[in-house]
C-alpha positions as CSV (number, residue, x, y, z in Angstrom):
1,X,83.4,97.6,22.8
2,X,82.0,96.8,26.1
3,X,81.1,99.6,28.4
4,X,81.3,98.9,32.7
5,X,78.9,101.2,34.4
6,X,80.1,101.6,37.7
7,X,76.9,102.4,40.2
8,X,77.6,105.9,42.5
9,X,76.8,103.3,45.7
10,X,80.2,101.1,44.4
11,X,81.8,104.4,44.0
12,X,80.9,105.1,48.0
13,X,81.8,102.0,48.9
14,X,85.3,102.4,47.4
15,X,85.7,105.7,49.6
16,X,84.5,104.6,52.8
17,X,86.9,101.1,52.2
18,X,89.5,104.1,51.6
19,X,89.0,105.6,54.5
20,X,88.8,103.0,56.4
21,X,92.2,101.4,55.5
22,X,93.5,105.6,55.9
23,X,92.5,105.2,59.3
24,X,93.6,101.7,59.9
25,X,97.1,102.7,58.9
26,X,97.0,105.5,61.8
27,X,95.7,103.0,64.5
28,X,99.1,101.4,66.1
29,X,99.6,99.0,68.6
30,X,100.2,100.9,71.6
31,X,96.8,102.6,70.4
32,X,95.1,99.2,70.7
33,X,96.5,98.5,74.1
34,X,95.1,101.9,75.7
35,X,91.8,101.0,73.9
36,X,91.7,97.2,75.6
37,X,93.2,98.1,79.2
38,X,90.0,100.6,79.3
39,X,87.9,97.9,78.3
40,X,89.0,95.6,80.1
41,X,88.8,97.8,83.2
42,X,85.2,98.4,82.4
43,X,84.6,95.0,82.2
44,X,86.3,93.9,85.5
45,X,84.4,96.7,87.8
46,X,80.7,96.2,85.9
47,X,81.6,92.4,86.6
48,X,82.3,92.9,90.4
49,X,79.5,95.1,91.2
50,X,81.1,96.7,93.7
51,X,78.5,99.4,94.3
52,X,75.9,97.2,95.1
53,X,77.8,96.4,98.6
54,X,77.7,98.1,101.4
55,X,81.5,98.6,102.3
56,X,82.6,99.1,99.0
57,X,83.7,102.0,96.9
58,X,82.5,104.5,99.2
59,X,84.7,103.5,102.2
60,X,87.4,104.1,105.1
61,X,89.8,107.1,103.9
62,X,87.6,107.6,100.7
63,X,84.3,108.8,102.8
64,X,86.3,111.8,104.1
65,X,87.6,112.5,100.4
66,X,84.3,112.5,99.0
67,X,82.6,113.6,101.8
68,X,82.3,117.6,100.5
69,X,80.1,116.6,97.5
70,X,77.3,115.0,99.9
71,X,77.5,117.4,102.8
72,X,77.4,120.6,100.3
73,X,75.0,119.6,97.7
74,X,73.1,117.2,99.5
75,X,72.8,118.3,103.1
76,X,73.7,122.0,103.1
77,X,76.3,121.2,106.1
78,X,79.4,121.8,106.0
79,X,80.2,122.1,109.5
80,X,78.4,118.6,110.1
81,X,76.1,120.3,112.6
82,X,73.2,118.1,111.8
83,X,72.8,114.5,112.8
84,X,71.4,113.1,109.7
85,X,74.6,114.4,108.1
86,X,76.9,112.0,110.0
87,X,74.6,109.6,109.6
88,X,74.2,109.6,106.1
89,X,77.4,110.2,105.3
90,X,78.9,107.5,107.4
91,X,81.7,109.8,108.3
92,X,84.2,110.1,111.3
93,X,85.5,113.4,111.9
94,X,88.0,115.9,114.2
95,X,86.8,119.0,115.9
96,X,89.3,122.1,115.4
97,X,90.0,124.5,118.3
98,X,86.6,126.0,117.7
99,X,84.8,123.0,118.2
100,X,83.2,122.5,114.9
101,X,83.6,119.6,113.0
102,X,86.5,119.4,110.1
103,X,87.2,117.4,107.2
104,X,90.1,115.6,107.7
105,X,91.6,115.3,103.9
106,X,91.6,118.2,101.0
107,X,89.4,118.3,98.4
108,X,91.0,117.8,95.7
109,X,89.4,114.8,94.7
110,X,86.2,116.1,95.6
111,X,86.8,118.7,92.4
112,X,87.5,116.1,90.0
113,X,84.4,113.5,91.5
114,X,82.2,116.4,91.0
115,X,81.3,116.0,87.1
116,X,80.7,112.7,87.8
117,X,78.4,113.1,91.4
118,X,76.6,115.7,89.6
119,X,75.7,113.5,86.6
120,X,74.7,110.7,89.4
121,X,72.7,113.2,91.6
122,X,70.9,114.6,88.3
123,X,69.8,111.1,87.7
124,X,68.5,110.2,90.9
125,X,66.4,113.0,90.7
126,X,64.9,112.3,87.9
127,X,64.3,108.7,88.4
128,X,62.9,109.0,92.3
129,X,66.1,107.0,93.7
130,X,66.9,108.2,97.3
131,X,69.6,110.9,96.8
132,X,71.4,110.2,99.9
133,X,74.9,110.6,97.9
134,X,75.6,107.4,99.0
135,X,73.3,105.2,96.7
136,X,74.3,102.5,93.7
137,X,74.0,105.9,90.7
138,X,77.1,107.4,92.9
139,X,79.2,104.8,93.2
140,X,78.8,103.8,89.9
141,X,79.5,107.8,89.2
142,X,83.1,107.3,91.2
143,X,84.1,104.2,89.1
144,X,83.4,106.3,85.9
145,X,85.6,108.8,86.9
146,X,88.2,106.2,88.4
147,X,88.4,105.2,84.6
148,X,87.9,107.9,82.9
149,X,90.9,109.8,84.1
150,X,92.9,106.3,83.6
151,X,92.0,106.7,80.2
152,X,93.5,110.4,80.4
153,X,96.7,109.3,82.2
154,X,97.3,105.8,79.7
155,X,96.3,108.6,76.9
156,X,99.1,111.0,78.2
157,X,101.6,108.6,78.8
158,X,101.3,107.0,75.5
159,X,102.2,110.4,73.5
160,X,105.0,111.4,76.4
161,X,106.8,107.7,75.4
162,X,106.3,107.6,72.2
163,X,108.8,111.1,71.7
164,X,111.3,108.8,73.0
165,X,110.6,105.1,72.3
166,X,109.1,102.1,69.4
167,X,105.7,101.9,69.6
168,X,106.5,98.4,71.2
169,X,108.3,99.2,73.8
170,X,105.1,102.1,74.6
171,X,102.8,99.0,74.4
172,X,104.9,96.4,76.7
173,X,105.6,99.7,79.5
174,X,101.7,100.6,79.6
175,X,100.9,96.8,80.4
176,X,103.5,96.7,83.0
177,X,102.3,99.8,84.8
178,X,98.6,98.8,84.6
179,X,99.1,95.4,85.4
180,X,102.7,94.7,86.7
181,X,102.1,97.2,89.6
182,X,99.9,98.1,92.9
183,X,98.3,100.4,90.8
184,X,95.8,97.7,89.2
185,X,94.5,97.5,93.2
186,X,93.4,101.2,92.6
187,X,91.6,100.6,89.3
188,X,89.9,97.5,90.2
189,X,89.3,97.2,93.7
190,X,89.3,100.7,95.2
191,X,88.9,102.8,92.2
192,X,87.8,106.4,94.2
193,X,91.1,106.2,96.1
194,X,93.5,109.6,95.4
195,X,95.9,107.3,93.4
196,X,94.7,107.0,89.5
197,X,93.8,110.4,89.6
198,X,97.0,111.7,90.8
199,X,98.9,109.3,88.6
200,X,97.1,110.9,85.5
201,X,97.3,114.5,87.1
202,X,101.0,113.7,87.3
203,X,101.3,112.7,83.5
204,X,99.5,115.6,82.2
205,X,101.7,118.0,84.0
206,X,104.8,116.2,82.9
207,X,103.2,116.2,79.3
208,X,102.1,119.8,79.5
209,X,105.7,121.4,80.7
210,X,107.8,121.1,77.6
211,X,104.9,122.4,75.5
212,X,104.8,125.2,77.5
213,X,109.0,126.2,77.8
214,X,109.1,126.1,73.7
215,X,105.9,127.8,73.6
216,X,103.7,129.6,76.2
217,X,100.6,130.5,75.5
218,X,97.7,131.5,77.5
219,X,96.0,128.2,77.1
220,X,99.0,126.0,78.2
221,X,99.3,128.5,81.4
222,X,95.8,128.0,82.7
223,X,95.7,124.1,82.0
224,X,99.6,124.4,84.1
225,X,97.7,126.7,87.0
226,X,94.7,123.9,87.5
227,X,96.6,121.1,86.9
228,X,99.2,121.7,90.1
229,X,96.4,123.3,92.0
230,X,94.6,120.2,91.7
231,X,97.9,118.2,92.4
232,X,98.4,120.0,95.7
233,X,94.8,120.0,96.6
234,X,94.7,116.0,96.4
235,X,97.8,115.2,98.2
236,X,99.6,118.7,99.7
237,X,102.6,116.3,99.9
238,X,103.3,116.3,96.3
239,X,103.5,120.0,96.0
240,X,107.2,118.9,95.1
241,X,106.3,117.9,91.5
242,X,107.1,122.1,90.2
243,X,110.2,120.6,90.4
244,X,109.9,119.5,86.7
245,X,109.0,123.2,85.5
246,X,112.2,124.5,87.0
247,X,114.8,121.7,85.8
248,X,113.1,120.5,82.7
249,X,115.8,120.3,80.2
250,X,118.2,122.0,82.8
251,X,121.7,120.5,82.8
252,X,124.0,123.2,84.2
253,X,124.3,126.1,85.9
254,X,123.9,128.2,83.0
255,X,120.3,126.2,82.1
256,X,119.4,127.6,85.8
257,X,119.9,130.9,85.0
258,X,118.7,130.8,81.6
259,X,115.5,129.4,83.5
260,X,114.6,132.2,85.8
261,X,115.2,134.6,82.5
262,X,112.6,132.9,80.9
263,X,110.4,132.8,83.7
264,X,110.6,136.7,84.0
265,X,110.5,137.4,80.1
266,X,107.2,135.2,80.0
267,X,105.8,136.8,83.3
268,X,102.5,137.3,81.8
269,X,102.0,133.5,81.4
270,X,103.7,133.0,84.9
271,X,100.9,135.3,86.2
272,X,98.0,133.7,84.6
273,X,99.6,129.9,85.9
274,X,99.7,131.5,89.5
275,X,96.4,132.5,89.1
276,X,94.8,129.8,88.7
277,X,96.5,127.9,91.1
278,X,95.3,130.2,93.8
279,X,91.7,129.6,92.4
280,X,91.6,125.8,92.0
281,X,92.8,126.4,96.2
282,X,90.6,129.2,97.0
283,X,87.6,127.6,97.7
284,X,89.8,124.7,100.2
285,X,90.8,127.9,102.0
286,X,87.2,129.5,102.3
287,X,86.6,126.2,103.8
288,X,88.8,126.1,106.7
289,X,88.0,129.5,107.4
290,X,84.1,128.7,107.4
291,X,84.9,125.8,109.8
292,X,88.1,127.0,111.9
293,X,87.8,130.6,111.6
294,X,91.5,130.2,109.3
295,X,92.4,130.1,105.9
296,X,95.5,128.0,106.6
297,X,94.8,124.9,108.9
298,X,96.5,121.6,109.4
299,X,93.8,119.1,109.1
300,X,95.8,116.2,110.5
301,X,96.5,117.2,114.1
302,X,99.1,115.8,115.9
303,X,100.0,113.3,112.6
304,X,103.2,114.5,111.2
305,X,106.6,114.1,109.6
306,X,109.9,112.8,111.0
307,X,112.4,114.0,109.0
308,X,115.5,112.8,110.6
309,X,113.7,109.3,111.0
310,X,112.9,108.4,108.0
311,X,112.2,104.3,107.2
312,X,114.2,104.7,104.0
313,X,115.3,100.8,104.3
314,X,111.5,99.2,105.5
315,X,109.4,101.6,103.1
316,X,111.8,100.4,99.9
317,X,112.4,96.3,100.7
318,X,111.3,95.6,103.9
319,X,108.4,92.9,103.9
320,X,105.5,94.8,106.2
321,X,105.2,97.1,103.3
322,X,108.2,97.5,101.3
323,X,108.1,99.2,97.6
324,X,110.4,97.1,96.0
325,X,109.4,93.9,97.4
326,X,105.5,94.3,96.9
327,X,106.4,96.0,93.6
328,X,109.2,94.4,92.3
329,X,109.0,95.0,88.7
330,X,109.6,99.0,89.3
331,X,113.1,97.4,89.2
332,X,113.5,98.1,85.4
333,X,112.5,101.3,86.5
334,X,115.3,102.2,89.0
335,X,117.7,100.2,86.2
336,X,116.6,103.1,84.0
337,X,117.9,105.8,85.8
338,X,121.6,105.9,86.3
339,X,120.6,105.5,81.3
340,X,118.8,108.6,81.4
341,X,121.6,110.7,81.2
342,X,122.7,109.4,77.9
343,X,119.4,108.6,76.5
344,X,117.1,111.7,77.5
345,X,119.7,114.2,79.3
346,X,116.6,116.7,79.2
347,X,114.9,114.8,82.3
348,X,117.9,113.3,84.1
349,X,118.2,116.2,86.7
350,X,115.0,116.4,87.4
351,X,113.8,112.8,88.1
352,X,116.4,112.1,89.8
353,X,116.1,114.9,92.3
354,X,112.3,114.3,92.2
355,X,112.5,110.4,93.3
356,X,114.8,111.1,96.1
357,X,112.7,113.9,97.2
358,X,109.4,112.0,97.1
359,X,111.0,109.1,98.4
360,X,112.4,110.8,101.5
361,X,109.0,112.8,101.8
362,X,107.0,109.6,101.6
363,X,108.9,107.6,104.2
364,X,109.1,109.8,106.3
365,X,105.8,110.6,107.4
366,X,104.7,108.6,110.4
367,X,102.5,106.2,109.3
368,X,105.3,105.7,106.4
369,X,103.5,102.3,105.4
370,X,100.1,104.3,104.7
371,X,98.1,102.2,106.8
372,X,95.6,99.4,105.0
373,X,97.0,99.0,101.3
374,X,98.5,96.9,98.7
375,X,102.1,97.3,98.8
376,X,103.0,101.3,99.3
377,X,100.5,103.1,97.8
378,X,102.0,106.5,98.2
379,X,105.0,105.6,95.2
380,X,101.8,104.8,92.9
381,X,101.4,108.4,92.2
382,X,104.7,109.1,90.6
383,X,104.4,105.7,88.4
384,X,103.9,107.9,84.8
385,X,107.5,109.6,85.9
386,X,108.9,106.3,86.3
387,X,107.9,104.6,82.8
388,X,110.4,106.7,81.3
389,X,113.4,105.2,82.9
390,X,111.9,101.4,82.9
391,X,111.6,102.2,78.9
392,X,114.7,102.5,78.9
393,X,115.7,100.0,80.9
394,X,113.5,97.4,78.6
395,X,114.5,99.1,75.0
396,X,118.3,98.7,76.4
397,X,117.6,94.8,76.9
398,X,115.6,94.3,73.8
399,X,118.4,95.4,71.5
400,X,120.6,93.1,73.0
401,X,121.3,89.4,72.1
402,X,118.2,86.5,71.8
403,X,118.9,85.8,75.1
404,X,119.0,88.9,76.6
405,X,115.6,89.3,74.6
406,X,113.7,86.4,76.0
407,X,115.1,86.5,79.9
408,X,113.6,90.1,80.1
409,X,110.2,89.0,78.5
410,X,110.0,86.2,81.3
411,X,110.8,88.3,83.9
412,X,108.3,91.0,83.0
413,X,105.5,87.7,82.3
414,X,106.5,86.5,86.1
415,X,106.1,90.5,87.5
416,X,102.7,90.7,86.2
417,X,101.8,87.2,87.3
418,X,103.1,87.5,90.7
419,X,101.7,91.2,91.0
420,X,97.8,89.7,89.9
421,X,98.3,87.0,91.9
422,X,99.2,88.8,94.9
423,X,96.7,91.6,95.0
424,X,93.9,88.5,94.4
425,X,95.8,87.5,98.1
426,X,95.7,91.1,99.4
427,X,91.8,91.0,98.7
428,X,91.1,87.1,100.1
429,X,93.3,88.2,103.2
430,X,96.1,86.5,102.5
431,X,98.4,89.6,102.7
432,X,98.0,91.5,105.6
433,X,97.2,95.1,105.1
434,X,100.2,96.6,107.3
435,X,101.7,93.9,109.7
436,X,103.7,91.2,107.2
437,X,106.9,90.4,108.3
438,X,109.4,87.9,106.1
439,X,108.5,84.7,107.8
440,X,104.4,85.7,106.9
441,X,105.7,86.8,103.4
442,X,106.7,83.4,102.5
443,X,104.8,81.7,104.6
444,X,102.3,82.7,101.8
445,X,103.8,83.1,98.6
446,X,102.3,81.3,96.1
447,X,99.3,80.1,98.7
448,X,95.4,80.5,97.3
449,X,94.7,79.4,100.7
450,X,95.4,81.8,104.2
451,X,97.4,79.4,106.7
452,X,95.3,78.8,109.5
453,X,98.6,79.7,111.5
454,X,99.7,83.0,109.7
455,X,98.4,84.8,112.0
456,X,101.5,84.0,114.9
457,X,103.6,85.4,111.7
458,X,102.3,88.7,112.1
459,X,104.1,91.8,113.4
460,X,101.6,94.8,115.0
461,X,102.9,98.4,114.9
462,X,101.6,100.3,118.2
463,X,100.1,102.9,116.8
464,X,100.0,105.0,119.5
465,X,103.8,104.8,119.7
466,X,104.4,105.1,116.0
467,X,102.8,108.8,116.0
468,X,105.6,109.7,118.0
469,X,107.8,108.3,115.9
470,X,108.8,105.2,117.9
471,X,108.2,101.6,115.3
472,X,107.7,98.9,118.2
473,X,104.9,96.0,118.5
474,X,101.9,95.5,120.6
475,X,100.6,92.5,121.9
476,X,96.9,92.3,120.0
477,X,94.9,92.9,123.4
478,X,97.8,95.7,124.4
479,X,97.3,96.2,128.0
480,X,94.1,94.6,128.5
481,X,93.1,92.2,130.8
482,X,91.5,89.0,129.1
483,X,88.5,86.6,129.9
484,X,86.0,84.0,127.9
485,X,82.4,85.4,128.4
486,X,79.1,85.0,125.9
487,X,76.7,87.5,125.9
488,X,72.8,87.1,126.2
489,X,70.5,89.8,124.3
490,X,67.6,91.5,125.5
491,X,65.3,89.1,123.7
492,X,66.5,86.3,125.2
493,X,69.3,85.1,123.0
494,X,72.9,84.9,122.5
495,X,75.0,87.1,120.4
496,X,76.6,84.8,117.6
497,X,79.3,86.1,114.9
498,X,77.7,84.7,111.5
499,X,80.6,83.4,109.2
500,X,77.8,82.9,106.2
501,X,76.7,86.5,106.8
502,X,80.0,88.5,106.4
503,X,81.1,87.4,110.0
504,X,78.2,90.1,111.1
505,X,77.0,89.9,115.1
506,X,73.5,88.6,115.4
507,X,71.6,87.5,119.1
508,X,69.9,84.5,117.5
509,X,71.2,81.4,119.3
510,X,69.6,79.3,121.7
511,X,72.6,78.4,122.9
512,X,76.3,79.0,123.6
513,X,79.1,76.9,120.9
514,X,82.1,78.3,119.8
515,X,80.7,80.8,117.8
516,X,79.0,82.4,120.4
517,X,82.1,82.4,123.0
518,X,84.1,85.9,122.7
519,X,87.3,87.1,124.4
520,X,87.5,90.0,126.1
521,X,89.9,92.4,126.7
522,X,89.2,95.1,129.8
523,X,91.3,98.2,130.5
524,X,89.5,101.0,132.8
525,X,86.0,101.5,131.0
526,X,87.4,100.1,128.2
527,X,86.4,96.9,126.4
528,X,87.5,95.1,122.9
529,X,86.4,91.5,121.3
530,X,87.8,88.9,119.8
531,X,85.6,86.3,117.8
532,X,86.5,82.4,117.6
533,X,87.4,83.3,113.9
534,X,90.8,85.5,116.0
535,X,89.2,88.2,114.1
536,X,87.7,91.6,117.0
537,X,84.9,92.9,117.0
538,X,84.4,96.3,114.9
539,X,81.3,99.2,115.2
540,X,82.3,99.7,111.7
541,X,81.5,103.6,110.3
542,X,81.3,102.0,106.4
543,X,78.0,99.6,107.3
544,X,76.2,101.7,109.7
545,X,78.3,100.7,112.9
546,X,77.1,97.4,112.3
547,X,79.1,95.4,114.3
548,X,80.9,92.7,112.8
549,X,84.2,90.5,113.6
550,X,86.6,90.9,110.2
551,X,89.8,93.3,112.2
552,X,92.7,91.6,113.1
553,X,93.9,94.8,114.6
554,X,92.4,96.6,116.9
555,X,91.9,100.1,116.7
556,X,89.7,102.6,117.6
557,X,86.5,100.9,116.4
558,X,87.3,97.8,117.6
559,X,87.2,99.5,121.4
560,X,83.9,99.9,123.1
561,X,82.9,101.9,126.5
562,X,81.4,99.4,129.1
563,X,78.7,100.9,130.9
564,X,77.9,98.1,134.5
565,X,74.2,98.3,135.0
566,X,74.6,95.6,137.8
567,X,74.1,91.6,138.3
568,X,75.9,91.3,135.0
569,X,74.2,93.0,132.7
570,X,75.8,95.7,130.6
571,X,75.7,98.6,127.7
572,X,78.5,98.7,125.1
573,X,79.1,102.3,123.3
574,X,81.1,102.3,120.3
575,X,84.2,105.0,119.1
576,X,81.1,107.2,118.1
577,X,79.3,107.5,121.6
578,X,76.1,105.2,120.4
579,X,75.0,102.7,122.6
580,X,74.8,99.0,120.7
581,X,71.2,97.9,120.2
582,X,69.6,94.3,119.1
583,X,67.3,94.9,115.9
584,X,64.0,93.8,116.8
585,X,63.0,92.0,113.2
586,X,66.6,89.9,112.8
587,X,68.8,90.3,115.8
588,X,71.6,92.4,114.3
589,X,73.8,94.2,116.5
590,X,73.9,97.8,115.6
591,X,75.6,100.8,117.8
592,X,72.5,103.4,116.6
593,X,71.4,104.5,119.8
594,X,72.3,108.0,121.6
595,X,70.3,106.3,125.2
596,X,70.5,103.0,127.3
597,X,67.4,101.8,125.7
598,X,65.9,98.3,126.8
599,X,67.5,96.5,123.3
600,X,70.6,98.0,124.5
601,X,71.1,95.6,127.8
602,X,73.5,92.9,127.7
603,X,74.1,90.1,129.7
604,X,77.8,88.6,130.1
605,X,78.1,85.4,131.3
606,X,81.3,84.3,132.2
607,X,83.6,81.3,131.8
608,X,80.6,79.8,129.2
């Protein structure tokens, strides 16, 4: 007889192997994929280093979203009374009726940076780095939230397909949507911008709503109430997605009323959802009333919406900033739609009235191509709404014949490789941020290099115009008045743009090339740049006012007011009322100064 003693550690072994392969068995693929887009992400954005740059992460339209965390935690100034308020926080601001200074944009996405700022501002503290709210710990704070409400969305958007579709056809629609669309710009290469977040907050209302008409709870009521206050609160514009709680599962007139029955026999629950979107808004309303003196106030002035004008045709496939055309594979997508009513009846009212809603909303608001972007940014948010009709769309195809099968796998491989390869363009320059036309479009498509000529190709909006609602183009100068000059710094030298130093101005030269030979426009008081690399002149707000030639456009920081001191010599104030100064230890040009100081005193010399 032979006796096998089996050890208790082989006996734990075989249990944890057991659980192992348990857990093994639960992981699928569309599990995995989540798991390596995250990591992926992580890796990208720690491998870019973004927040060691100046003008990056914390920049342009995301200073003024972030801007409440700094100025209420920070510096105790709301109103951006003090001077080292603007100064630290780089920002650029309106004045309401009052005359106190207002943020421009809701702060939504203030509310969901702030876990994140205050982890960053908690370390600082501890570990003596300057807590400006401005430093490497809190942009490294905004690209941890950038991802980790990805991770919510991806999360979300998994479990919400996966009622519906394979596990495969999960997998292939979360790789299209991270990498197939504009979105991946917002992950990678301006993570803090509204886009991600709303894209997830999106999702987890969509996710939330049929949980909550079989079953209302409490819980589900209060996550509702914060999640669409928070929606709102980011973008006031997308107030439109409640559309989804009314006409979920609604297919006739009958569902309607059936609807508002259930609304008022689960008032309770109604109550408690209302609630708490008046408190995730309450404190945006004690804000304008602090600063204007009223709860409701319309932050963006004289910016508004043109309803009976709306660029359906240029915002969907027109090549300056077209959906469709910078987007292409949310195709499948639109493909999907006209399926839903067969395949998921439930939702078929309700998208469809959403995306012709948003879509009229969006383009018709008068800056309808969003300004500096990666193909239209605004249509980003509403991408976890859209992955239900593009799975159908693609588990349609793949039950087809072998051909059908492999011509839809190419075209979504050639989607995501033109989409990566295009927003690599968009950040080299190669894509304009707001004037392509067709000829520009394929002048460059599939170019790694900028023509030297693209430029010609371009097509300026007049801004001024477009406010009003009129779309024309403006020469680049407008109606200045143009002439070669150089300019000669107080310390003797002349002001050069350096190309191996992020085009930045410098007086360092000795002498006058082509580097050092600018042209300038003249209107009134008014004066703008242009450097020999056809690129103005900018005080820009993200580096300090630095001044440096990288705007094709010119705008309002590309403008400066020309003050004549006589025989030629000059002072230059930027958009921001400081006089531009020559740093005494290496030359840089710098608008810091509130007085005509002797560093500020220019000399132009003409025709150099």
């Amino acid at each position: 007889m032979i006796i096998q003693i089996v050890s208790p550690g082989s006996f734990f072994i075989f249990f944890e192997i057991k659980i192992s392969m348990e857990f093994l068995k639960k992981i699928s693929l569309s599990h995995i994929i989540v798991v390596m887009i995250i990591l992926m992400v992580i890796i990208i954005n720690f491998k870019n280093k973004y927040w060691k740059k100046e003008n990056k992460i914390i920049h342009d339209d995301i200073v003024l979203y972030y801007a409440y965390l700094p100025a209420l935690f920070i510096y105790n100034d709301l109103k951006f009374e003090k001077k080292e308020t603007h100064e630290k926080c780089l920002i650029w601001l309106s004045r309401a009726k009052n005359g106190n200074y207002v943020l421009k944009y809701t702060s939504g996405l203030s509310m969901l940076y702030l876990p994140f700022f205050l982890v960053a501002h908690v370390y600082t503290n501890i570990f003596g780095i300057e807590a400006t709210g401005y430093t490497a710990p809190y942009k490294i704070a905004l690209i941890l939230s950038n991802i980790f409400y990805l991770l919510i969305g991806l999360f979300l958007l998994r479990k919400i397909l996966l009622k519906y579709f394979s596990d495969l056809i999960t997998s292939i629609v979360l790789i299209i949507i991270v990498f197939g669309t504009n979105i991946l710009h917002y992950i990678i290469n301006d993570p803090p911008m509204p886009h991600v977040y709303n894209f997830s907050l999106f999702i987890a209302f969509i996710w939330l709503i049929p949980l909550w008409l079989k079953k209302p709870s409490f819980k589900l009521s209060l996550f509702l109430g914060i999640i669409y206050g928070l929606i709102i609160l980011v973008r006031p514009s997308n107030i439109i997605i409640i559309i989804f709680l009314f006409l979920w599962d609604v297919t006739s007139w009958k569902d309607i009323k059936n609807r508002f029955i259930f609304f008022m026999t689960n008032y309770k629950h109604v109550l408690v959802l209302i609630t708490l979107l008046i408190i995730i808004i309450l404190p945006q309303l004690l804000y304008w009333k602090y600063v204007t003196g009223n709860y409701i106030y319309y932050s963006y002035t004289d910016e508004g919406f043109f309803f009976k004008n709306p660029q359906i045709t240029e915002g969907l496939i027109g090549y300056r900033k077209g959906w469709l055309i910078y987007t292409p594979v949310m195709w499948l997508a639109l493909t999907g739609i006209p399926l839903m009513f067969r395949k998921i009846k439930a939702l078929f009212t309700s998208t469809v009235l959403f995306i012709i809603l948003n879509t009229y909303i969006i383009l018709s608001w008068w800056c309808w191509w969003y300004g500096g972007s990666f193909g239209h940014r605004a249509f980003i948010d509403s991408y976890g709404i859209l992955a239900i009709p593009m799975a159908i769309t693609l588990s349609y195809c793949y039950k087809r014949t072998i051909f059908i099968k492999i011509l839809t796998s190419l075209i979504i491989c050639f989607f995501i490789t033109l989409n990566i390869f295009q927003n690599n363009q968009f950040n080299r320059g190669i894509i304009h941020w707001e004037a392509m036309t067709k000829e520009a479009y394929w002048k460059i498509f599939g170019k790694a290099e900028r023509p030297p000529d693209l430029d010609r190709y371009l097509d300026i909006l007049d801004l001024d115009e477009a406010i009003k609602g009129n779309y024309v183009t403006v020469s680049r100068f407008g109606n200045m008045k143009t002439s070669k000059i150089a300019l000669k710094a107080s310390n003797g030298k002349y002001v050069t743009v350096d190309p191996l130093n992020d085009n930045l101005l410098y007086a360092n030269k000795t002498n006058i090339g082509d580097m050092e030979i600018f042209t300038m426009g003249t209107l009134n008081n008014k004066v703008a740049f242009l450097s020999y690399n056809d690129l103005f002149v900018s005080a820009d707000a993200n580096i300090y006012e630095a001044l440096i030639a990288n705007r094709f456009i010119k705008y309002g920081w590309e403008e400066f007011t020309i003050t004549d001191l006589g025989d030629n010599k000059v002072a230059f104030q930027s958009h921001k009322g400081l006089y531009v100064t020559i740093d005494i230890t290496d030359g840089k040009l710098v608008a810091n100064m509130d007085t005509i100081s002797e560093s500020a005193i220019l000399k132009i010399v003409n025709d150099p």
